[in-house]
N, C-alpha and C positions, 0 to 999 in steps of 0.2 A: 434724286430725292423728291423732287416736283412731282414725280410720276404719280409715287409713290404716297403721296401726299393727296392728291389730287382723287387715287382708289379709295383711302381710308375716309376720303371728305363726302366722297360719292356714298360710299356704303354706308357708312352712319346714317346719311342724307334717306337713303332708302329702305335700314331699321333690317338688314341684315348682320349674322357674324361673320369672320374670316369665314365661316367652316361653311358657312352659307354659301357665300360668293364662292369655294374652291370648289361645292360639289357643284353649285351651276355652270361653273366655267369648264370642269374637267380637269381639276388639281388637287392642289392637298393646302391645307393649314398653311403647314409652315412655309410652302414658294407664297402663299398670300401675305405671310407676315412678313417675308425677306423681302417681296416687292415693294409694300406699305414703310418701310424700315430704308428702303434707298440699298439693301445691301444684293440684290439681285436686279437686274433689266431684261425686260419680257420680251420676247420677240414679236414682232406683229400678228400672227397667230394668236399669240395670249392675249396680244392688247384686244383683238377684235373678240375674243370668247370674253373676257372682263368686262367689256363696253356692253355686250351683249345679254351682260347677265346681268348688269346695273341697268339696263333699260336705254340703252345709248348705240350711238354711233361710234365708230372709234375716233370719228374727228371731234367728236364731241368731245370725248374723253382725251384728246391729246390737245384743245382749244383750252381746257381748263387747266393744262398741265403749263399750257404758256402763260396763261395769264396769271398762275402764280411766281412764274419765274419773273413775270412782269410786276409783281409785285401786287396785279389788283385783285 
């Protein structure tokens, strides 16, 4: 759910929609909303096309995913 949390916090952050992020990344809506939603986990392939499309590294994008787990 961190992950997922971490996508929806990013993209806001960067003033895309889901439909934005899926066509940059090479997806669809709905695997963006299931990712954002906790009810799907992306393989590393997606996380690097998602990081990619938000402007990010994918450690960047999974550093954010810890430190909400971490609570900060």
């Amino acid at each position: 759910m961190a992950f997922g949390r971490a996508v929806s916090q990013l993209r806001a952050k960067v003033g895309i929609s889901q439909e934005e992020l899926a066509f940059r990344s090479g997806s669809n809506r709905t695997y963006v909303s299931e990712i954002e939603r906790g009810a799907k986990e992306p393989c590393l392939g997606t996380i690097r096309k998602l990081a990619s499309s938000l402007g990010l590294e994918p450690s960047e994008l999974l550093r954010l995913t810890e430190d909400l787990l971490a609570g900060r």
